[in-house]
C-alpha positions in Angstrom: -8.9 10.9 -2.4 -9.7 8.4 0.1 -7.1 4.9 1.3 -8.9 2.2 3.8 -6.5 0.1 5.4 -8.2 -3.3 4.6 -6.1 -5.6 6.4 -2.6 -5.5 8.7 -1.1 -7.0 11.4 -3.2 -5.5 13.4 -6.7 -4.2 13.0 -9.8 -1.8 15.1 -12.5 -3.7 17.2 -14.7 -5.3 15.0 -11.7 -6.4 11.7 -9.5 -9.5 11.7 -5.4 -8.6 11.8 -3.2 -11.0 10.2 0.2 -11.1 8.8 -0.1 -9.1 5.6 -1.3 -5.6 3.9 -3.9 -4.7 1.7 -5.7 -1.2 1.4 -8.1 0.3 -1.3 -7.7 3.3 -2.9 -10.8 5.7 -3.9 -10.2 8.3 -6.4 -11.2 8.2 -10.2 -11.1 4.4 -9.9 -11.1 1.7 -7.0 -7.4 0.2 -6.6 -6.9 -2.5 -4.8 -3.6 -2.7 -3.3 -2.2 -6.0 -2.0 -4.7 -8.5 -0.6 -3.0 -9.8 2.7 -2.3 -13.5 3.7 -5.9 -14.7 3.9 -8.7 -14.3 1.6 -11.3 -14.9 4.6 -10.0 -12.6 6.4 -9.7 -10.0 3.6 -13.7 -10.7 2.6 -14.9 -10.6 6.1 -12.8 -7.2 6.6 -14.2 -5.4 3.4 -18.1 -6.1 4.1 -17.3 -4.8 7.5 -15.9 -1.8 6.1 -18.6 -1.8 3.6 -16.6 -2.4 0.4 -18.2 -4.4 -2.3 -15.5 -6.7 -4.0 -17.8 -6.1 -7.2 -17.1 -2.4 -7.4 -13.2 -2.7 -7.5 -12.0 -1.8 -11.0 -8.5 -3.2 -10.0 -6.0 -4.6 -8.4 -2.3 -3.9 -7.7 0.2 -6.8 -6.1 3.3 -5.1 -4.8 5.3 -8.6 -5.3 4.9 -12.5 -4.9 5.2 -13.1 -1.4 2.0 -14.9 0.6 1.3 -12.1 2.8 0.6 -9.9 -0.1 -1.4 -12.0 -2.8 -2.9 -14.7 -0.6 -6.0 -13.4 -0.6 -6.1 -12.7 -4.3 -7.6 -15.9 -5.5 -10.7 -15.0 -3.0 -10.9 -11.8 -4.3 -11.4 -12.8 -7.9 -13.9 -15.0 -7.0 -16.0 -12.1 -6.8 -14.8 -10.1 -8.6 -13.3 -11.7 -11.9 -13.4 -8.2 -14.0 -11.1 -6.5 -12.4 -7.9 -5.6 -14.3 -4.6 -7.2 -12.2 -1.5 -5.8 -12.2 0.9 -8.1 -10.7 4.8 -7.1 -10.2 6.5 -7.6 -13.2 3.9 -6.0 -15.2 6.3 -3.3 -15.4 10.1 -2.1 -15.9 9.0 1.2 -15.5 6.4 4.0 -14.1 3.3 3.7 -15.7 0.2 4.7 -15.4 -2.2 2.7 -14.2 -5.5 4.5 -13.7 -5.8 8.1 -13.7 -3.5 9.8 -10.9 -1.9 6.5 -9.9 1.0 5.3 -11.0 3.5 2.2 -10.6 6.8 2.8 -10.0 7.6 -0.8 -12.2 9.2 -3.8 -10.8 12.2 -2.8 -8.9 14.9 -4.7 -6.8 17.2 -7.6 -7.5 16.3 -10.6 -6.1 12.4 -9.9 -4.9 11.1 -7.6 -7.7 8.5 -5.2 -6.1 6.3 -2.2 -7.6 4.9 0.2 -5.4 2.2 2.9 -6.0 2.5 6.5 -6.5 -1.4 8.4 -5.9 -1.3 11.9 -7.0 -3.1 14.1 -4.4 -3.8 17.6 -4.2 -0.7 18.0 -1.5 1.9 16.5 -3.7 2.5 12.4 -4.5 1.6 9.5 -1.6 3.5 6.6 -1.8 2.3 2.8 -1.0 4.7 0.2 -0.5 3.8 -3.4 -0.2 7.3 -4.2 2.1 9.7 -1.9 0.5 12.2 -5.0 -0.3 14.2 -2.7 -3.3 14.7 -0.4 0.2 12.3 2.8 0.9 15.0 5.3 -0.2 14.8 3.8 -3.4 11.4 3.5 -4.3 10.9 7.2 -3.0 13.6 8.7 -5.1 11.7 6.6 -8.1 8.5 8.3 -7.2 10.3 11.8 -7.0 10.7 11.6 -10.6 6.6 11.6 -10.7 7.0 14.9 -8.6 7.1 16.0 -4.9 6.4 13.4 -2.1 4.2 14.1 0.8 3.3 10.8 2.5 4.8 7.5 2.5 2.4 4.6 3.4 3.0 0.9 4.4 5.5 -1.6 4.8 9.1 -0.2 5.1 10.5 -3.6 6.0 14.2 -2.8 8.1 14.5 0.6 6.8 16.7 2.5 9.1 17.6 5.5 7.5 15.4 7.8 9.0 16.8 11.1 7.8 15.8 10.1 4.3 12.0 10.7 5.7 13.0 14.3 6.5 10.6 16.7 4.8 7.6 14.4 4.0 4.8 15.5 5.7 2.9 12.4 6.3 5.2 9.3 7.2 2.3 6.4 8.0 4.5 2.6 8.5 2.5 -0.8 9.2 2.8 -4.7 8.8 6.4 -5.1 8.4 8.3 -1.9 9.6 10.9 -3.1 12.0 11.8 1.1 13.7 8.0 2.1 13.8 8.6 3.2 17.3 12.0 4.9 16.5 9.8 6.6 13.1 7.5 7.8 15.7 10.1 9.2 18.0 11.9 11.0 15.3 9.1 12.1 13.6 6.1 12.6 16.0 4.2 15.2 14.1 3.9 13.3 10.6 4.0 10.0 12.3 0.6 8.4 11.8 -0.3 5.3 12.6 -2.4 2.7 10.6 -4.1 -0.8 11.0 -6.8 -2.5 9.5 -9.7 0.1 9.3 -7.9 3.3 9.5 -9.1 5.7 6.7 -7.1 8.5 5.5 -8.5 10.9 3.5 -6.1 13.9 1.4 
């Protein structure tokens, strides 16, 4: 199971950074996650990284904020087949391709779904910002079984002792503590910007 960090606030020599996340997913189907702020930016980064838009089956958007579907509308020209699953699609955990699930729409006032990817080391979590708060959405995807990496935006999440005991922590874009993450947790700290690959 592969994830490509396709755009964040910042990126490797050779990718355009800009406010926003996206990242693709590569196991028994392409998943789009989130599609940044830009769709230029999200284009140019994807033939750099050699992804063709037209092999994407589909696409996931964590919730309705800019930075996460701007670059949707780009996308689709492309690529009008793929399947969208936007927030709201869902109250609960669902399946949504084989291995990955949704944890549904959760949150009061910004609803947000985030992803749960089943991997051979137990469940890796995505979040798009982690508004519903990160303790939340990883005690939803506990109920999917065991987590063992937690990777994206964790907004102002500050309690870090709810990290304890997951193996990979990996925060980006919108993580306010990613130094203090790093500090508390130096051996499961990644870190992650536009063109990072991680592969479980």
């Amino acid at each position: 199971m592969k994830i490509t960090i396709v755009y964040d606030n910042e990126a490797n020599a050779g990718l355009k950074s800009g406010w926003g996340f996206s990242c693709l997913i590569e196991a028994k189907e392409k998943i789009l996650f989130d599609t940044g702020d830009d769709g230029e930016k999200l284009i140019y980064n994807m033939k750099q990284l050699n992804i063709e838009p037209k092999d994407i089956d589909k696409v996931a958007i964590s919730h309705d904020h800019w930075d996460h579907n701007g670059g949707l509308k780009e996308f689709l020209k492309l690529n009008s087949n793929a399947k969208v699953f936007h927030p709201k699609s869902f109250s609960k955990p669902t399946e949504i391709s084989p291995g990955i699930h949704s944890t549904g729409a959760l949150g009061r006032l910004i609803k947000e779904q985030s992803l749960v990817v089943n991997t051979e080391k137990g469940n890796l979590v995505i979040t798009g910002c982690a508004h519903p708060g990160l303790a939340k959405i990883i005690n939803k995807a506990k109920q999917l079984g065991e987590v063992y990496a937690v990777l994206g935006g964790f907004h102002g999440f500050s309690k870090l002792e709810k990290l304890q005991g997951i193996e990979l922590i990996a925060p980006c874009h919108c993580t306010r503590y990613i130094k203090q993450i790093s500090e508390k947790y130096p051996q499961q700290f990644k870190q992650v910007k536009a063109g990072t690959v991680i592969e479980i």
